[in-house]
Structure formats: C-alpha cells, structure tokens
C-alpha positions as CSV (number, residue, x, y, z in Angstrom):
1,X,-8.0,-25.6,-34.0
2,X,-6.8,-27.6,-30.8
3,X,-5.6,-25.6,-28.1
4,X,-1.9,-25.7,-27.0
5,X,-1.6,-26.4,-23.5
6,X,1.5,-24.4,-21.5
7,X,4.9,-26.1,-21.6
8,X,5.5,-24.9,-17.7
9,X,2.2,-25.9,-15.7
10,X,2.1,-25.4,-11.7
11,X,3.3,-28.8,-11.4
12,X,5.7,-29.3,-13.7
13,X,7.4,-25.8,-11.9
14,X,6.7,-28.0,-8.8
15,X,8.9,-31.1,-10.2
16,X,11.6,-29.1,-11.6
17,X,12.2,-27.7,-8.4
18,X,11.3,-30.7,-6.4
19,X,14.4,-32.3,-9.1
20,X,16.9,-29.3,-8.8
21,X,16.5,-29.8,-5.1
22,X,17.4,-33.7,-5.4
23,X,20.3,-32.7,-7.4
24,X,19.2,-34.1,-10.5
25,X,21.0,-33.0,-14.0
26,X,19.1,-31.3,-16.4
27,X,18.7,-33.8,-18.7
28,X,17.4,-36.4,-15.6
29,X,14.9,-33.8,-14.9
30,X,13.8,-32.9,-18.4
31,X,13.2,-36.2,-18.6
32,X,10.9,-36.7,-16.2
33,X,8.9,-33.6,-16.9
34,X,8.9,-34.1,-20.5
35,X,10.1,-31.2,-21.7
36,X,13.8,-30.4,-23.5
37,X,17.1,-29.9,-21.6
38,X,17.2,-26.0,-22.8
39,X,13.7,-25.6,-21.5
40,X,15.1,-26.9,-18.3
41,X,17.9,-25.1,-18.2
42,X,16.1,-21.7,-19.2
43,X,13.1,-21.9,-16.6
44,X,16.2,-22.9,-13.8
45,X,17.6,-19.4,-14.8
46,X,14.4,-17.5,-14.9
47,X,13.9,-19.0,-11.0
48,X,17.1,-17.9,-10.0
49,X,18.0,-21.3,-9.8
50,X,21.7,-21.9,-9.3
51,X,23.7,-24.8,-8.0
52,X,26.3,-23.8,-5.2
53,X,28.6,-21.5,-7.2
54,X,28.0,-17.9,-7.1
55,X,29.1,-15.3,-10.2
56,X,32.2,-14.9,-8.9
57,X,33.4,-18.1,-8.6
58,X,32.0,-19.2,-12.3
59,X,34.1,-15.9,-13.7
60,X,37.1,-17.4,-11.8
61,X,36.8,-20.5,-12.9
62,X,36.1,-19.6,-16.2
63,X,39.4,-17.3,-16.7
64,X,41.3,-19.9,-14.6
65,X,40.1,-23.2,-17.1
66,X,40.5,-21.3,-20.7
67,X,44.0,-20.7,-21.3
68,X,44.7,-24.3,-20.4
69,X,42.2,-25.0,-23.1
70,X,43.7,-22.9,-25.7
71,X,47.2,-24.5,-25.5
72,X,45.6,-27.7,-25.1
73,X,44.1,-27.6,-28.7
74,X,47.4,-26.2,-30.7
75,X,49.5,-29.1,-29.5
76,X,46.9,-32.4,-29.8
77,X,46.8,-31.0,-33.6
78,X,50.7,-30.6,-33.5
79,X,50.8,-34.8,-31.7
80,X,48.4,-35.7,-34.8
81,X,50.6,-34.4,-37.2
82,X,53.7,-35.6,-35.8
83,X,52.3,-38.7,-36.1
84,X,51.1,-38.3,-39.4
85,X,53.9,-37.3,-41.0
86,X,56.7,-38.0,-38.7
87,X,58.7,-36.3,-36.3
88,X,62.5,-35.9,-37.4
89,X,65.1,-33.2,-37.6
90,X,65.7,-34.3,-41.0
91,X,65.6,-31.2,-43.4
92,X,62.6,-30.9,-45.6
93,X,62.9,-31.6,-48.9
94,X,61.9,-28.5,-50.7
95,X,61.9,-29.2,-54.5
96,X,59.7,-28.0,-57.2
97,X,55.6,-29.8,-57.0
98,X,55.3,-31.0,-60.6
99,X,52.8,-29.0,-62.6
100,X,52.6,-32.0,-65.5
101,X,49.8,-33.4,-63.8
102,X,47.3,-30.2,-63.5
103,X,43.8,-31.2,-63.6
104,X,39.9,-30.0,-64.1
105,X,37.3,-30.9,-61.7
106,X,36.1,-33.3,-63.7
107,X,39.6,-34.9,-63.9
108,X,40.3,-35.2,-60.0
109,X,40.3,-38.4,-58.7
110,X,40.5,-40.2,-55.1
111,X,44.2,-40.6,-55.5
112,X,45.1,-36.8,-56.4
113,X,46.1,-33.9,-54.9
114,X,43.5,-31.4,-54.6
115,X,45.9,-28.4,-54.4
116,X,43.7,-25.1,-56.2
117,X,46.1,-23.5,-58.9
118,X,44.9,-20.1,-59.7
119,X,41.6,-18.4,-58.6
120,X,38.2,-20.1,-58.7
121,X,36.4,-19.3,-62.2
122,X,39.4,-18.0,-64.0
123,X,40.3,-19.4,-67.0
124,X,43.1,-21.4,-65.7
125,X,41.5,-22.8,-62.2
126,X,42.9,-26.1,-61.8
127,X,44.1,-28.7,-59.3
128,X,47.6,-30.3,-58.6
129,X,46.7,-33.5,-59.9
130,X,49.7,-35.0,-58.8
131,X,49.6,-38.1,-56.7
132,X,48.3,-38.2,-53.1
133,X,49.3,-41.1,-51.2
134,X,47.5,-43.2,-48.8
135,X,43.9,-41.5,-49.3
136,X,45.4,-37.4,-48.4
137,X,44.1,-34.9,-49.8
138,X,47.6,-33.4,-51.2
139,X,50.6,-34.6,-52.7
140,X,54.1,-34.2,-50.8
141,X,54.8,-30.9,-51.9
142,X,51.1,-29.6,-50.7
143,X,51.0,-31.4,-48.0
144,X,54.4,-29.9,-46.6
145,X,52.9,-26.4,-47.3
146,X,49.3,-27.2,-45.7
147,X,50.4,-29.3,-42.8
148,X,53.3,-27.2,-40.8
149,X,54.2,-29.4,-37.8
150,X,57.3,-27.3,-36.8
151,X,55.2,-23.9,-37.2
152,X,52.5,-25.7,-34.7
153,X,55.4,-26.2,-32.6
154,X,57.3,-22.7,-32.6
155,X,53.8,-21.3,-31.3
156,X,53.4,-23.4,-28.6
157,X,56.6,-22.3,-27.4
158,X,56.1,-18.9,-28.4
C-alpha cells in the first residue's frame, strides 16, 4: 500500500506564506504549490491569514453591497422580459387558451406549449399543446401567465 505523503509540508506552509506575503491570489498560489484553491484558502484561515480588512469592515461591506444586489437581480430579469415580449401600455389580451390542442407526453413536440393541465399521474395529466412560437416553451396565453413583466415591475417599485 503506498504511503500518502501530507498535502501541507514545512515548505509548502513556507511558500503559501512567502505567496500571501507577495500578494498573490489564491489561485496564483495554489498553483505554484500544487494544491487546490480551497486548500489554499482553508490553510490561509487556519493561519489567521487575512488580507487588510478586519471583521468589521467585511460585515460592513457585506450589509452595505447586498441590497444593491437584490434589486439588481429582479430588474435585469424584468429588462429580459421587456425585451422579450415587448414593453407597451397596450392592454393584454386576456382570452380563453384553447384546450383543442391538449396533449400526452408522448404527443409534445418542439413547437408546443408545455403548459401541465391537471396533476402529474392523474388520469387527465396533459399539456397545452397549443402552438409555441419561436422555440418558447408556452403558447401566448401561458406565456402571459408565466412571464409577468409588469408584476416584476410593481415590486421593484414596491
């Protein structure tokens, strides 16, 4: 049975602080030690290793940075839509989805909508089946009930 030699020698310790010093990233030092970027990063914390920032000033940073990121995220999803599907103040067109088309499985094509009617393995589980255009996954009627735009856009504001 060959014998495993220890991932953190003397002188790879020696390097990855010789590295940290130098102000080499993680994944510069890892490597030139030639070990992985967590192992780096987990022996740096079990040092007390720390570049320049103390506690305090990661929790402020940290509470400062993440509601910027939160709205950040609700409204490049709202942009994508918009440009998806449009933005107008047109009302919606809100008829009845066509249930002549209803579907198996089997049945569903590229080209239809893959709207579930009823509850997974009930007798009557089906899909839309009515056209999608342009490679979506629903037809028009689905798609105005999956993809809200002006929902998105009343939380932003809200």
């Amino acid at each position: 049975m060959p014998v495993l030699s220890p991932t953190w020698t003397d002188e790879r310790i020696e390097l990855l602080k010789q590295h940290f010093e130098a102000g080499l990233s993680c994944r510069e030092i890892a490597a030139d030690i030639g070990v992985s970027r967590n192992a780096v990063i987990g022996k740096l914390s079990r040092l007390n290793l720390t570049r320049g920032r103390t506690v305090d000033d990661r929790k402020v940073q940290d509470k400062g940075s993440a509601p910027a990121r939160v709205r950040a995220v609700p409204r490049l999803q709202y942009e994508m839509l918009a440009t998806i599907y449009g933005e107008t103040d047109a009302p919606v067109v809100t008829g009845p989805i066509d249930e002549a088309n209803r579907c198996s499985l089997l049945e569903l094509a590229e080209n239809r909508c893959r709207w579930p009617i009823s509850t997974p393995g009930a007798e009557d589980f089906c899909f839309c089946g009515n056209s999608a255009p342009d490679g979506q996954s629903y037809c028009a009627g689905h798609s105005r009930l999956a993809y809200r735009p002006n929902s998105r856009a009343r939380m932003m504001r809200g």
